[in-house]
C-alpha positions as CSV (number, residue, x, y, z in Angstrom):
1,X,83.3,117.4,118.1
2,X,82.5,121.0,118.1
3,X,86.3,122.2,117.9
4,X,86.9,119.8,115.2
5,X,84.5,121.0,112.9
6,X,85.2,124.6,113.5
7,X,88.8,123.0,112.7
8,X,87.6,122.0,109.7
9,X,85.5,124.9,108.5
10,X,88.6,126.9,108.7
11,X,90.9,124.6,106.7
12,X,88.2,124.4,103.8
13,X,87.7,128.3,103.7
14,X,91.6,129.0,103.5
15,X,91.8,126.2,101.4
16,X,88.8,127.7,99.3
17,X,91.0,130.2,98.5
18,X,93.8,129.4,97.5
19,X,92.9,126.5,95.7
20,X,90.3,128.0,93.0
21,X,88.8,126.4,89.6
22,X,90.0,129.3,87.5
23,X,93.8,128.4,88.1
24,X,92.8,124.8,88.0
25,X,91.5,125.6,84.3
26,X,94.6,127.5,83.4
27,X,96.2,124.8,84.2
28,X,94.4,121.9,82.3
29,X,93.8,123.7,79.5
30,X,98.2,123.9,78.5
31,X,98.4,120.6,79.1
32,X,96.0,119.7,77.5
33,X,96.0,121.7,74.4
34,X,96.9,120.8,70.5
35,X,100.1,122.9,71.3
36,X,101.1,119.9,73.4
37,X,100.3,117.2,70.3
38,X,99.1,114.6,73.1
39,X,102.7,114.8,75.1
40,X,104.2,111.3,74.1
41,X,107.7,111.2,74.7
42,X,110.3,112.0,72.3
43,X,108.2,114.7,70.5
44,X,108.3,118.7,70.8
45,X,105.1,118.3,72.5
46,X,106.1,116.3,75.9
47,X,109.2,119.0,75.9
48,X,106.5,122.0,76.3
49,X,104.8,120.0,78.6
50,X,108.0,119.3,81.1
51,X,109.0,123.7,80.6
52,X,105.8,124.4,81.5
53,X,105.6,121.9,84.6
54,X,108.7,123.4,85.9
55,X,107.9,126.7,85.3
56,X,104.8,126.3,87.8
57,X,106.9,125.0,90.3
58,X,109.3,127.7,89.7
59,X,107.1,130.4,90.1
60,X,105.2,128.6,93.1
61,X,108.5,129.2,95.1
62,X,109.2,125.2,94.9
63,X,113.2,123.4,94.9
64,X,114.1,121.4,92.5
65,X,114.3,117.7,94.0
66,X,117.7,117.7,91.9
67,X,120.2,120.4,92.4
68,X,120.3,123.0,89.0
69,X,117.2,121.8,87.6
70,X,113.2,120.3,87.9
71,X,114.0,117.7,85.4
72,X,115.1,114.5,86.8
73,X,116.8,113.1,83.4
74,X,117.3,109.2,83.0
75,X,118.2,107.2,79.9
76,X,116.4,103.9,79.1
77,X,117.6,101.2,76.8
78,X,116.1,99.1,74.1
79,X,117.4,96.0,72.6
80,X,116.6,94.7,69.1
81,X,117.7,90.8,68.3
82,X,120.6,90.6,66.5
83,X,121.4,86.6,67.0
84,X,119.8,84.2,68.7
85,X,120.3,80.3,69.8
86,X,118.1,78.5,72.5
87,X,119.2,75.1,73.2
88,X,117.1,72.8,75.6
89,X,117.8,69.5,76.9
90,X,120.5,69.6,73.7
91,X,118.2,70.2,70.7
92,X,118.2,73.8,69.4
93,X,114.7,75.5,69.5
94,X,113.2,77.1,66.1
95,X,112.9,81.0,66.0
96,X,109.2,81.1,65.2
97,X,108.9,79.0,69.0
98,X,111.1,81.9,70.2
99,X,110.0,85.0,71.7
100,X,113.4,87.2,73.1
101,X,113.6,90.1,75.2
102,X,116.9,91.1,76.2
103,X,118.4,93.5,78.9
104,X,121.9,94.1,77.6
105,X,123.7,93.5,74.5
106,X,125.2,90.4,75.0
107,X,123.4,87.6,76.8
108,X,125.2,84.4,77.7
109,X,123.6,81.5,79.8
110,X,124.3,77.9,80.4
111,X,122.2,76.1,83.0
112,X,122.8,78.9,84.9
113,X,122.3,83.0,85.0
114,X,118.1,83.2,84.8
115,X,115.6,81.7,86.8
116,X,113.7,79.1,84.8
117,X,109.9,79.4,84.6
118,X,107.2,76.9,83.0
119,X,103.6,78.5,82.2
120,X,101.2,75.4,81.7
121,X,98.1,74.9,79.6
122,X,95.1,77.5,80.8
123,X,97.4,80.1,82.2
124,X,97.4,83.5,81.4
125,X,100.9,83.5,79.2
126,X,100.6,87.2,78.3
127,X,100.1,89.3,81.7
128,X,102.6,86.5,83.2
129,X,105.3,87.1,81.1
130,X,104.3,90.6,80.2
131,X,105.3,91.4,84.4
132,X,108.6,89.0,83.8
133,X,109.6,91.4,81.1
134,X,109.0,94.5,83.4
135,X,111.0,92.9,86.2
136,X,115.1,93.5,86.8
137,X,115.6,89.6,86.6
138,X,116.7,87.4,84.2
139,X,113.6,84.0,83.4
140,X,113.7,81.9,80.5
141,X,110.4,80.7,80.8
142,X,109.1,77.3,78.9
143,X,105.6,77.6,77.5
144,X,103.1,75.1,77.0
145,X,102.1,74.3,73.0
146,X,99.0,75.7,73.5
147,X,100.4,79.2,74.3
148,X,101.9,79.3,70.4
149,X,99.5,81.6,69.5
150,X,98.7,84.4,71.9
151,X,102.5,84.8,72.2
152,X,102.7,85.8,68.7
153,X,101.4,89.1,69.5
154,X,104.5,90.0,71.2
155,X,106.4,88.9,68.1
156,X,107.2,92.7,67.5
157,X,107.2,94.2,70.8
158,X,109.8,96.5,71.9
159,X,111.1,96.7,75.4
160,X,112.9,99.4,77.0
161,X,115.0,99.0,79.9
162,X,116.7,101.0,83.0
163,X,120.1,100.4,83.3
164,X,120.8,96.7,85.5
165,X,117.4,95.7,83.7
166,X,117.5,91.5,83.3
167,X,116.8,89.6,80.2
168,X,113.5,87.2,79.2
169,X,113.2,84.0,77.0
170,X,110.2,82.5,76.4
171,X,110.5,79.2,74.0
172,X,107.5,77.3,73.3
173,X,108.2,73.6,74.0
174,X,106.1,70.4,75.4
175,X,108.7,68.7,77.5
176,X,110.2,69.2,80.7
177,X,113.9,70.8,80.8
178,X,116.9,69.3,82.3
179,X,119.2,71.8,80.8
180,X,119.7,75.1,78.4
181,X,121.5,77.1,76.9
182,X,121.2,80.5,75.6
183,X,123.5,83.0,73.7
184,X,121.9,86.7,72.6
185,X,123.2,89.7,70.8
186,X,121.1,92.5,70.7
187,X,121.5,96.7,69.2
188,X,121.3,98.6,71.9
189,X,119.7,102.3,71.5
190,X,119.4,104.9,74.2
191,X,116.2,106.7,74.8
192,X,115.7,109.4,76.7
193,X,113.3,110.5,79.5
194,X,112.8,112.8,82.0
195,X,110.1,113.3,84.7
196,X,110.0,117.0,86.6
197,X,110.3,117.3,90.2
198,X,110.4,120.0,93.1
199,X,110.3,119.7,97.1
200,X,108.9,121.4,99.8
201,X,111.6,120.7,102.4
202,X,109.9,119.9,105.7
203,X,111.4,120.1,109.5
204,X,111.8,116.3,109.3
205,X,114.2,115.6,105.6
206,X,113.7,112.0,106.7
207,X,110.4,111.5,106.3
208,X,108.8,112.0,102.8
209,X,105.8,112.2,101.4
210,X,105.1,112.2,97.4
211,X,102.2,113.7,95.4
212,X,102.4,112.5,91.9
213,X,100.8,111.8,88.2
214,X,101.9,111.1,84.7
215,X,102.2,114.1,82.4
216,X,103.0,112.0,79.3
217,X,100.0,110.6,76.7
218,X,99.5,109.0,73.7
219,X,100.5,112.2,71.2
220,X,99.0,111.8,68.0
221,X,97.3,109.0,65.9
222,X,94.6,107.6,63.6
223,X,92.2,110.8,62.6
224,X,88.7,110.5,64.1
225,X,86.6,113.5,62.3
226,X,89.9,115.4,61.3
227,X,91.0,115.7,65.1
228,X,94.2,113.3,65.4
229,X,95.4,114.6,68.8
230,X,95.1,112.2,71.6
231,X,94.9,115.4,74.1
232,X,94.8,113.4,77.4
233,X,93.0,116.1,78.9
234,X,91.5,113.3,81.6
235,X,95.0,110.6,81.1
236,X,96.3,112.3,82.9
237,X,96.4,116.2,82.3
238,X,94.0,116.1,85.2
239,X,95.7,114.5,87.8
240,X,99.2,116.5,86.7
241,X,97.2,119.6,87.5
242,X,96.4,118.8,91.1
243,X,100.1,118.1,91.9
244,X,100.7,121.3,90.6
245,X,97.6,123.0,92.3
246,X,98.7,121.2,95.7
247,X,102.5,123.0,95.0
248,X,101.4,125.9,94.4
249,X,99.1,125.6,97.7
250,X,101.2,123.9,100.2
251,X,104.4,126.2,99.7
252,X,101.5,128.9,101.0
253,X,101.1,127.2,104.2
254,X,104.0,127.5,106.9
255,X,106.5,124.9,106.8
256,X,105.6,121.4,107.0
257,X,106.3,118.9,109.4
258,X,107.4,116.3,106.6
259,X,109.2,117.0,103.9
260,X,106.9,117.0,100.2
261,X,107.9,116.0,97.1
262,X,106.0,116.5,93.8
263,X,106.4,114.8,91.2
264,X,105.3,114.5,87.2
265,X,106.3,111.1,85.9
266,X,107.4,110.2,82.0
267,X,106.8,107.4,79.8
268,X,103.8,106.0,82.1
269,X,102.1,104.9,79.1
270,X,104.7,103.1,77.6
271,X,106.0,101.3,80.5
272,X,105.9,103.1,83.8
273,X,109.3,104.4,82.9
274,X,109.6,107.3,85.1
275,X,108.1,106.0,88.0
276,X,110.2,103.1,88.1
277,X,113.7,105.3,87.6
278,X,111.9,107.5,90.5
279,X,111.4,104.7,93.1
280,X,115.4,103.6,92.4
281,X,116.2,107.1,93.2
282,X,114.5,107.6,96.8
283,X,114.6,105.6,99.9
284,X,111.5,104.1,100.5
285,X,111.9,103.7,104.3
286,X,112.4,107.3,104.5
287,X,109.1,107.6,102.0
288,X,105.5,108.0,104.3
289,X,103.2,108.1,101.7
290,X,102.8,108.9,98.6
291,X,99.4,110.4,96.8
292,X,99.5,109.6,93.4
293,X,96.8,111.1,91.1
294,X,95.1,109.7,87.9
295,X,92.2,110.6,86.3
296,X,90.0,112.6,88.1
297,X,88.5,114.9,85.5
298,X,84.9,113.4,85.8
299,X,82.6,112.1,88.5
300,X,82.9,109.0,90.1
301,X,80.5,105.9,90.0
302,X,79.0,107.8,93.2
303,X,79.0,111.2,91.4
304,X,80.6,114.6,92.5
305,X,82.3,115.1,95.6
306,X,83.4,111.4,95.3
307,X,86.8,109.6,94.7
308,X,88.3,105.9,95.0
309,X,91.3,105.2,96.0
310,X,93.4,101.9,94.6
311,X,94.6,99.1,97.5
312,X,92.4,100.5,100.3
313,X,92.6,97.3,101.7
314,X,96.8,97.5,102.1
315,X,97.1,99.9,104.4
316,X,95.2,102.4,106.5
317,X,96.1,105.5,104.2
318,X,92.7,106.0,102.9
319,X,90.9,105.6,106.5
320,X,93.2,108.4,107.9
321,X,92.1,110.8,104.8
322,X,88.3,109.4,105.3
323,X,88.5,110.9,109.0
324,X,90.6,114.2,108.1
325,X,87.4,115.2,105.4
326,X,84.8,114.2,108.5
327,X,82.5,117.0,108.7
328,X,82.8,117.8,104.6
329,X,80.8,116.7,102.3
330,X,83.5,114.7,100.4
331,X,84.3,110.6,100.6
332,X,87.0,108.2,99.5
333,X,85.6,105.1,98.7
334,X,87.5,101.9,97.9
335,X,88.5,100.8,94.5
336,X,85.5,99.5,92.9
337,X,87.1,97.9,89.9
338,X,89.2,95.2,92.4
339,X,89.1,93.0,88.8
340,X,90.9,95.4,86.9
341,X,94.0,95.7,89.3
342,X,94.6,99.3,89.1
343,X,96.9,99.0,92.5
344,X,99.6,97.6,90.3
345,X,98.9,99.3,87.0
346,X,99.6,102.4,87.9
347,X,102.8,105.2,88.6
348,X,102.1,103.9,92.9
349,X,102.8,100.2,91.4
350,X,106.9,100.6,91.9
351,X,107.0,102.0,95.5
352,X,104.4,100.0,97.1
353,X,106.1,97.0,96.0
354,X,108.8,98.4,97.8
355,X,106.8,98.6,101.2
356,X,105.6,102.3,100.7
357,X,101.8,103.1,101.6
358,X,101.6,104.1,98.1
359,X,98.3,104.6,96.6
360,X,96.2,105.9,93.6
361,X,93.6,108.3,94.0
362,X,90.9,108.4,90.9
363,X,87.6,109.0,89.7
364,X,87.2,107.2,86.3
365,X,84.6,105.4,85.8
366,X,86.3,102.1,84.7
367,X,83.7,100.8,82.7
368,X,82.6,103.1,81.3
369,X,85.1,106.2,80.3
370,X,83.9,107.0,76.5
371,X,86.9,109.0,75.7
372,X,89.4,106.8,77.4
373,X,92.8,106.3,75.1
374,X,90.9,108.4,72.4
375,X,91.1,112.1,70.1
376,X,88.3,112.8,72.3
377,X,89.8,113.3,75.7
378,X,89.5,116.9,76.2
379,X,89.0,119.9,78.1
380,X,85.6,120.3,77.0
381,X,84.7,116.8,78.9
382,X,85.7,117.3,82.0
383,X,83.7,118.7,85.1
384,X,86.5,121.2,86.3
385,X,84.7,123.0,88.9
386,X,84.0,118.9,90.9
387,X,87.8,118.5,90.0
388,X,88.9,121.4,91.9
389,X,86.9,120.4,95.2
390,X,88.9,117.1,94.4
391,X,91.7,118.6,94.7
392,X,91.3,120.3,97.9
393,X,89.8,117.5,99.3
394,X,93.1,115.6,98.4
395,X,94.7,118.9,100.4
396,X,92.6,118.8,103.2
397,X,92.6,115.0,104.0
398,X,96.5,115.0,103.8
399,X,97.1,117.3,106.7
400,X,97.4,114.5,109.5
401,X,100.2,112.9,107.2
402,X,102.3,116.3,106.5
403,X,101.9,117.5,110.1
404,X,103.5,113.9,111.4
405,X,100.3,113.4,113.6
406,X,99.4,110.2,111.4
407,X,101.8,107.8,109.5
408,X,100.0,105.0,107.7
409,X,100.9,101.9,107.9
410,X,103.7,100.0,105.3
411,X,102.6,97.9,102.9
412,X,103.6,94.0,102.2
413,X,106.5,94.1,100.2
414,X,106.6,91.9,96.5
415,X,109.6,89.9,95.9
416,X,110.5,90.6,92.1
């Protein structure tokens, strides 16, 4: 016990050093300034934001993931209804009971080429087929009457897709269906992304582990006392500049057992974009972990010194960070908020599906964030000096997982 505190002490003061709040403030305060214009993608501002990214991974001495550059560029596609015919059991089904997402230009079905889904009376028809739209397979799905009217909010929402994505029907009609037929045309336009991305090459370029957050924010909107920037110092500014603060740190160290990658993901916001192109880009069997970061710019339910981390429960990631930090005064606790299912809702979402001991590490206070998604989210708010012991505690807790000494366990895989 003795050894591994004086183990310990060490670690924290080398890790004192060289992970300090005035670079963390540096830091927060680009990405988080009106220069940025709230970083939504597509604007000047989220281009600043991905130079400047790089540009601390450059000078921290990091590769880029990608030979010849940090940004990992990716395309996706949206689709706008051109034409549209839904025929079930033979009688042709009226637009107003349509509701049409497609994944390609052309879409052609009969009784065959999507999976066919009916949402009765009392379920929830939004976050059902919400996930159906995120998916990569085709559904026409057959809601119940009753669902007529909260499926009009999606009347005029706009889906991108990656490339291979599927396509979603949802027609509103009270009988069962023997058989259908479908035939689409859709405008496709190109959008692009791209997330930024460096490694750390370890002794073992099989075994990965990922330290990410989302750089991107809601950029700028409705005026509250003549401040419309949504700056997103908190969402997530804050959890963009540990991965950058644990860059700049772990390229200091000697060279890891594992390999690290680190990683600023696009378009979470809008759609989880970059994560997704991200997961379809790595092997996850070679992936060990990955430590992705999301709001941690104020205290915790259980104050400073505190953090949660999302799907506790689905692997024993956060009990092999609990006993790397014994002997500090820091604690992971589980996700508090098990109602609001921030395991799947956020950039970890993609790989864990895919069997990775992916996990979100967080302080917001769920119920109760006042500047959550508004003008108000900035520097100013945010406690960085509890932030930056976050942030080594995130450093310290990892090293059994770098080293190789601990690999935590896989998670159950979800069938899309």
């Amino acid at each position: 016990m003795f050894l591994l505190l004086a183990s310990h002490a060490a670690s924290a003061q080398k890790t004192d050093k060289l992970i300090r709040e005035g670079d963390v403030r540096r830091i927060l305060s680009t990405l988080a300034s009106d220069d940025m214009a709230g970083r939504k993608p597509q604007t000047a501002g989220v281009e600043k934001a991905a130079d400047f990214i790089a540009a601390e991974f450059k000078q921290a001495g990091l590769e880029p993931l990608e030979p010849g550059s940090y940004r990992q560029l990716f395309n996706t596609y949206q689709y706008t209804p051109a034409f549209r015919k839904v025929l079930l059991n033979g009688e042709e089904i009226e637009a107003e009971k349509l509701f049409c997402f497609p994944g390609s230009k052309q879409v052609s079905w009969k009784n065959q080429g999507a999976e066919m889904i009916r949402i009765a009376a009392g379920e929830n028809v939004l976050q059902r087929v919400y996930d159906l739209v995120q998916s990569s397979k085709s559904y026409l799905v057959i809601a119940d009457t009753s669902h007529m009217k909260p499926l009009a909010r999606f009347r005029n929402l706009k889906v991108q897709k990656t490339e291979g994505g599927g396509s979603v029907v949802v027609a509103v009609f009270p009988d069962q269906v023997s058989s259908y037929e479908v035939q689409m045309t859709a405008v496709e336009t190109t959008v692009p992304y791209s997330n930024v991305a460096a490694i750390i090459p370890g002794k073992r370029r099989d075994e990965i582990v990922v330290f990410s957050a989302h750089y991107d924010h809601l950029g700028i909107g409705k005026a509250k006392n003549q401040d419309s920037i949504f700056n997103g110092a908190n969402d997530d500014a804050s959890g963009t500049t540990a991965v950058i603060a644990l860059a700049r740190y772990f390229r200091k160290m000697k060279k890891p057992e594992r390999t690290m990658v680190f990683v600023a993901f696009t378009a979470e916001e809008s759609g989880g974009y970059g994560a997704r192109y991200f997961s379809r880009k790595m092997d996850p069997v070679k992936l060990v972990a990955m430590f992705n970061i999301e709001m941690i710019g104020t205290d915790s339910k259980w104050g400073k010194n505190s953090a949660f981390i999302t799907g506790f429960e689905k692997s024993d990631f956060g009990t092999i960070l609990q006993e790397n930090l014994k002997g500090s005064a820091f604690q992971f606790h589980p996700d508090p908020y098990p109602d609001q299912n921030l395991f799947y809702r956020s950039d970890n979402a993609t790989l864990a599906a895919l069997g990775v001991p992916a996990h979100t590490i967080s302080t917001s206070k769920m119920d109760s964030e006042p500047f959550y998604h508004t003008v108000d989210d900035e520097l100013e708010t945010l406690d960085t000096k509890n932030m930056t012991e976050i942030i080594k505690a995130i450093a310290l807790s990892s090293r059994a997982i770098i080293r190789a000494e601990k690999t935590p366990t896989r998670i159950k895989p979800v069938k899309d």
